[in-house]
C-alpha positions as CSV (number, residue, x, y, z in Angstrom):
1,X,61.2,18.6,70.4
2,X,58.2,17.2,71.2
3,X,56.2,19.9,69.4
4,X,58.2,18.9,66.2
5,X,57.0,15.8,66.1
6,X,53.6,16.3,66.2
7,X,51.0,14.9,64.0
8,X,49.6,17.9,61.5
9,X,48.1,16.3,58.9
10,X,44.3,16.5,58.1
11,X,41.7,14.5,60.0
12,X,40.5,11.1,57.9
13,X,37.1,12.5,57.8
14,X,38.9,15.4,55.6
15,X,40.8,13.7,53.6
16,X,38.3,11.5,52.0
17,X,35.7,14.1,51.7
18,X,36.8,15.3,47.6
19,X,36.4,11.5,46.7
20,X,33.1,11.1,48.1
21,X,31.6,14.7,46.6
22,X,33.3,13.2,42.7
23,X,31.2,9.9,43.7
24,X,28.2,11.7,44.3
25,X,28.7,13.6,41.4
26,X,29.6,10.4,38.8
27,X,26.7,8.9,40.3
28,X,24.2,11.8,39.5
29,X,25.5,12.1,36.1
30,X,24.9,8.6,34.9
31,X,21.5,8.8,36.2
32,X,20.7,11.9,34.6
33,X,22.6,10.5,31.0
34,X,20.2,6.8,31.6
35,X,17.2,9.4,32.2
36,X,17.7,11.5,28.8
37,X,18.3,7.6,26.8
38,X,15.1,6.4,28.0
39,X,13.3,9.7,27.2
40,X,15.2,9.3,23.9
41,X,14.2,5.9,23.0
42,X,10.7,6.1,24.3
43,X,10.4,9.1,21.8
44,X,11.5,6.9,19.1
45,X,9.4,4.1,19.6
46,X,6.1,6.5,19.7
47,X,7.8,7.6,15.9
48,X,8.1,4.1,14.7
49,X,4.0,3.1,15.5
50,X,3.1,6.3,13.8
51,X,4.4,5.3,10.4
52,X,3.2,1.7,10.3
53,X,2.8,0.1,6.7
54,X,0.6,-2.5,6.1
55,X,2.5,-5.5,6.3
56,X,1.5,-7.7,2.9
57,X,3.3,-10.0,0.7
58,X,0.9,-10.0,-2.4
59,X,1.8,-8.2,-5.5
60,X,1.7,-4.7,-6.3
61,X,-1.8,-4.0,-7.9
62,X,-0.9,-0.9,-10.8
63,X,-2.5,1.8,-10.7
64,X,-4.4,1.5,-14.3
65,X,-7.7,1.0,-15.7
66,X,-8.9,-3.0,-16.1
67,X,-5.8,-4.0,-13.6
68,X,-7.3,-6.4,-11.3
69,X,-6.5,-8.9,-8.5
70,X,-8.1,-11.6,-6.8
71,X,-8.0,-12.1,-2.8
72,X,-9.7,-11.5,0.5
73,X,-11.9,-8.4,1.4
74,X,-12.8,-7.6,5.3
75,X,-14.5,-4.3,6.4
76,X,-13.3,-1.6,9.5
77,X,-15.9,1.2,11.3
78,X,-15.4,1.8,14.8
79,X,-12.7,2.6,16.4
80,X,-11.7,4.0,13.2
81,X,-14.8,6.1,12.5
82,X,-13.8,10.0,12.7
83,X,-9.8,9.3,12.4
84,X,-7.6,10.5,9.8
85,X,-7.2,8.2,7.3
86,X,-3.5,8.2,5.3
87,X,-4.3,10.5,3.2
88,X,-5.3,12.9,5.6
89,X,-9.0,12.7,5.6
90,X,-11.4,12.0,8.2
91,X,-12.4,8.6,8.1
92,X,-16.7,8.1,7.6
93,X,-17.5,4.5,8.1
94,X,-20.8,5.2,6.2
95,X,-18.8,6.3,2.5
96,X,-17.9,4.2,-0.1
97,X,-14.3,4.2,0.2
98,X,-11.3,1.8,1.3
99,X,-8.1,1.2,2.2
100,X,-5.6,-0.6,-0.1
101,X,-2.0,-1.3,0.4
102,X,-0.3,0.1,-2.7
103,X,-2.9,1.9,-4.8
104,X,-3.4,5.4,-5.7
105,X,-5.3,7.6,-3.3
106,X,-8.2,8.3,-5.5
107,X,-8.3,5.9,-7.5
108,X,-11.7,3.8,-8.1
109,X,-12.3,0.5,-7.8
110,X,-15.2,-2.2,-8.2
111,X,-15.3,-5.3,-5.7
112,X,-17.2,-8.4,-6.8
113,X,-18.4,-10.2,-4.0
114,X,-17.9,-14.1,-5.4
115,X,-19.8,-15.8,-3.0
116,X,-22.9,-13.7,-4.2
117,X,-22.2,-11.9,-6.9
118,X,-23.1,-8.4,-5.5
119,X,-20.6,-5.5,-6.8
120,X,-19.8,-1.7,-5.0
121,X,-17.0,0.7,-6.1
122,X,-15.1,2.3,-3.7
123,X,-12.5,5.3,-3.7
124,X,-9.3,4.8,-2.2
125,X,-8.1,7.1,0.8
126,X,-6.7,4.7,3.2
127,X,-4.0,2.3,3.7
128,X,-4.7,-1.4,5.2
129,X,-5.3,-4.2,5.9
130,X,-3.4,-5.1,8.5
131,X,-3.9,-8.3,9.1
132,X,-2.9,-11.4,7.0
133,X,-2.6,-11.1,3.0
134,X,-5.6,-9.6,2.4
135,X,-6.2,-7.6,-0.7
136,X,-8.4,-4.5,0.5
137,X,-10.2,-3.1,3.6
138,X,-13.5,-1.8,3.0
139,X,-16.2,0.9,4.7
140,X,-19.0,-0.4,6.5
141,X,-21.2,1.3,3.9
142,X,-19.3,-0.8,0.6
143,X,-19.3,-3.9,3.1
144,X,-23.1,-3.7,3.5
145,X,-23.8,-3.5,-0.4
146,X,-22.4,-6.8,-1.0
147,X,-23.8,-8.3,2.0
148,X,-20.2,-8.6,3.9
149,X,-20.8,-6.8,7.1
150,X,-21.9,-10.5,9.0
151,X,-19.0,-12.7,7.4
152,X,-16.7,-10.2,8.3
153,X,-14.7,-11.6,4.9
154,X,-15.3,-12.2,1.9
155,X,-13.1,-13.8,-2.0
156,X,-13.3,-10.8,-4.0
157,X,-12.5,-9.2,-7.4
158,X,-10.7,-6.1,-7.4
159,X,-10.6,-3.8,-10.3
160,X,-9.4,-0.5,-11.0
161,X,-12.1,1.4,-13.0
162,X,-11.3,4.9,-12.4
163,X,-8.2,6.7,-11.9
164,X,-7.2,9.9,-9.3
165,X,-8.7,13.5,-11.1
166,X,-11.1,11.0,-13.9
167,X,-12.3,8.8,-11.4
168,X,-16.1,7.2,-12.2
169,X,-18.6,7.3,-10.1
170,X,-17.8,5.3,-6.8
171,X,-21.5,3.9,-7.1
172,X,-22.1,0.1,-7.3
173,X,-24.0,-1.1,-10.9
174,X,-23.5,-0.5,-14.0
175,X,-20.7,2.1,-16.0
176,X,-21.4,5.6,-15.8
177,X,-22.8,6.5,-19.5
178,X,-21.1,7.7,-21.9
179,X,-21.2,11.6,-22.2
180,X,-20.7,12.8,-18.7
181,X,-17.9,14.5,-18.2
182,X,-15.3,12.3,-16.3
183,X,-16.2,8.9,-16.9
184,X,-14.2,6.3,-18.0
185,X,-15.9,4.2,-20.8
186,X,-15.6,0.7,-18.6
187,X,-17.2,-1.4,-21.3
188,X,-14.6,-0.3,-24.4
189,X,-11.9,-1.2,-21.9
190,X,-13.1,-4.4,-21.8
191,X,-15.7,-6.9,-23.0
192,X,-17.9,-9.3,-20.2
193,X,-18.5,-12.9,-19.7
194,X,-20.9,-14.8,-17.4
195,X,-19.7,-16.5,-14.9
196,X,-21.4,-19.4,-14.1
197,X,-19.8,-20.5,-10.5
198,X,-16.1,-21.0,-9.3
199,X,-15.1,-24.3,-8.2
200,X,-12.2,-25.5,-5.6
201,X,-13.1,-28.9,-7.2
202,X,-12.2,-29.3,-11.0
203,X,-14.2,-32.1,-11.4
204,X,-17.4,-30.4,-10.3
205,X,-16.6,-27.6,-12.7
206,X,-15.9,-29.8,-15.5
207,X,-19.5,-31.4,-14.5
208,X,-21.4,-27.8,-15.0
209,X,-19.2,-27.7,-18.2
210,X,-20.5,-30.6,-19.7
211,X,-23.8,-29.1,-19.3
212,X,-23.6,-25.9,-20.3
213,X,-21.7,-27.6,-23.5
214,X,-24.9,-29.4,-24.4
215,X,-26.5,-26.5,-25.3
216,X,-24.0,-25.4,-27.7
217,X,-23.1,-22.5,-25.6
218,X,-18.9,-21.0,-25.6
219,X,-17.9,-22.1,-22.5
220,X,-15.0,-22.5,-20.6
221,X,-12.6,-23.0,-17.8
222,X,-10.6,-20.3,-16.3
223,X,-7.7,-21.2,-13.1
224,X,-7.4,-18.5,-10.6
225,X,-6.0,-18.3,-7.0
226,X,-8.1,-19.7,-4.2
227,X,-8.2,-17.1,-1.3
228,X,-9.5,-19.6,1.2
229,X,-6.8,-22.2,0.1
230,X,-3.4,-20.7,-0.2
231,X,-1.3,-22.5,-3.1
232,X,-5.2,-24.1,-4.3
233,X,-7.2,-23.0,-7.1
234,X,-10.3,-22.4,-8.3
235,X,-11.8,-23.4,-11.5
236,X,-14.2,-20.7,-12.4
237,X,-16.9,-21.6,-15.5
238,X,-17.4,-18.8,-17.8
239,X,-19.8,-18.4,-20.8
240,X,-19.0,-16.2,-23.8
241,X,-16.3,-13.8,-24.9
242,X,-15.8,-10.0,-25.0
243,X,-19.2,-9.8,-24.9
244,X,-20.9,-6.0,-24.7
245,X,-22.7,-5.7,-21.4
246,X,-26.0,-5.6,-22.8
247,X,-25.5,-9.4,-24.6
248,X,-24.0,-10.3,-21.3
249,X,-27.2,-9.3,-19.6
250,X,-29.5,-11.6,-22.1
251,X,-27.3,-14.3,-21.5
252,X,-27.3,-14.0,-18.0
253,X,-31.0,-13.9,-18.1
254,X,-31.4,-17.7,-20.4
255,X,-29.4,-18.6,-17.8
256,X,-30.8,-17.6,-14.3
257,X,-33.0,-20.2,-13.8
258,X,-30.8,-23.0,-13.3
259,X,-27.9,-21.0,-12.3
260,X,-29.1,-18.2,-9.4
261,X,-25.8,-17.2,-8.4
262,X,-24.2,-16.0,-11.6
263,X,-23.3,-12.4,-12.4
264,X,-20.8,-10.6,-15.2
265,X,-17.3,-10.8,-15.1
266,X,-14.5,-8.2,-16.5
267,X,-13.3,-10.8,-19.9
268,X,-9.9,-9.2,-20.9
């Protein structure tokens, strides 16, 4: 009888021995589930820098010839110097090229300097800037022809003056002439004006006006935006109309004396 009433049943230790080994087991398959998410997302976030856009809220500049835009030019070299640029070249800090956020690769542009006057055309094969709203990001070699590289920035023109395939020369100066094969005829796209200064002030550029009216010369007033004052203007005084760039040239020269920092403009 007594034997009958024995206990048989498994020891404790026994009996909770599955419910530990499915712990273990829960436990080391959430760990290995939170190790192949943050492989995961790491991955993605590595994906995500790679294809970067330059962040810019100013207009789309078309790729065509005479389309132009006013804004703010800086310059990048090093680190940068012997990367691929977007289109898959290898970035020389010491070419005349840039990077702009929505043209063509290939495409040609001229940048006018306005603080001096100085011009450089540039082919596009790069993306940028990234920083701010500005409207292009130049070499240090186009930077150093219009005396940029100590500023750092600069107000510029931008124009398109040669497209992808029948670009013209990325040379700063005058047109290519006409006759060699691949140029584009700048001047019949459009004629020239001097431009005389640009002046956040109207009533300083309604003074040089005045003057320049007094010797019976065509002048006027043109509004554009002011880079270095966003929502300002500036009131830039130009002299003549779709003029060739050799009457431009005389003109510029009557005028030189009493007006150093003028230089030809694109009149369209």
């Amino acid at each position: 009888m007594a034997e009958r009433g024995k206990d048989l049943s498994l020891p404790a230790s026994n009996q909770l021995w599955p419910v530990a080994a499915r712990a273990r087991l829960l436990s080391a398959f959430v760990c290995i589930a939170l190790c192949v998410f943050a492989i995961a997302l790491g991955g993605c976030g590595r994906k995500q820098r790679k294809v970067q856009a330059p962040v810019s809220g100013r207009p789309v500049l078309p790729s065509v010839i005479g389309a132009y835009e006013e804004g703010i030019a800086s310059w990048y070299g090093e680190p940068y110097h012997g990367r691929r640029t977007a289109n898959g070249e290898v970035y020389d800090q010491e070419k005349m090229t840039a990077a702009h956020p929505t043209l063509r690769f290939g495409v040609v542009v001229e940048v006018t300097n306005h603080t001096n006057g100085l011009r450089t055309r540039v082919r596009i094969n790069d993306r940028g800037p990234f920083v701010g709203n500005r409207a292009i990001n130049l070499s240090r070699a186009a930077a150093r022809e219009i005396a940029m590289l100590g500023p750092g920035t600069a107000p510029v023109r931008v124009e398109v003056v040669g497209l992808p395939g029948q670009p013209a020369p990325p040379t700063t100066g005058a047109p290519a002439a006409s006759g060699v094969p691949g140029a584009v005829p700048v001047e019949r796209e459009a004629g020239f004006a001097v431009q005389i200064g640009a002046f956040a002030n109207y009533e300083n550029a309604l003074a040089i006006r005045e003057q320049l009216v007094e010797r019976a010369l065509d002048v006027r007033l043109v509004s554009a935006p002011n880079p270095a004052s966003p929502g300002g203007l500036l009131w830039k005084v130009l002299v003549g109309r779709r003029l060739s760039r050799a009457d431009a040239e005389k003109l510029s020269l009557t005028l030189r004396d009493d007006f150093p920092r003028i230089f030809l403009v694109p009149d369209h």
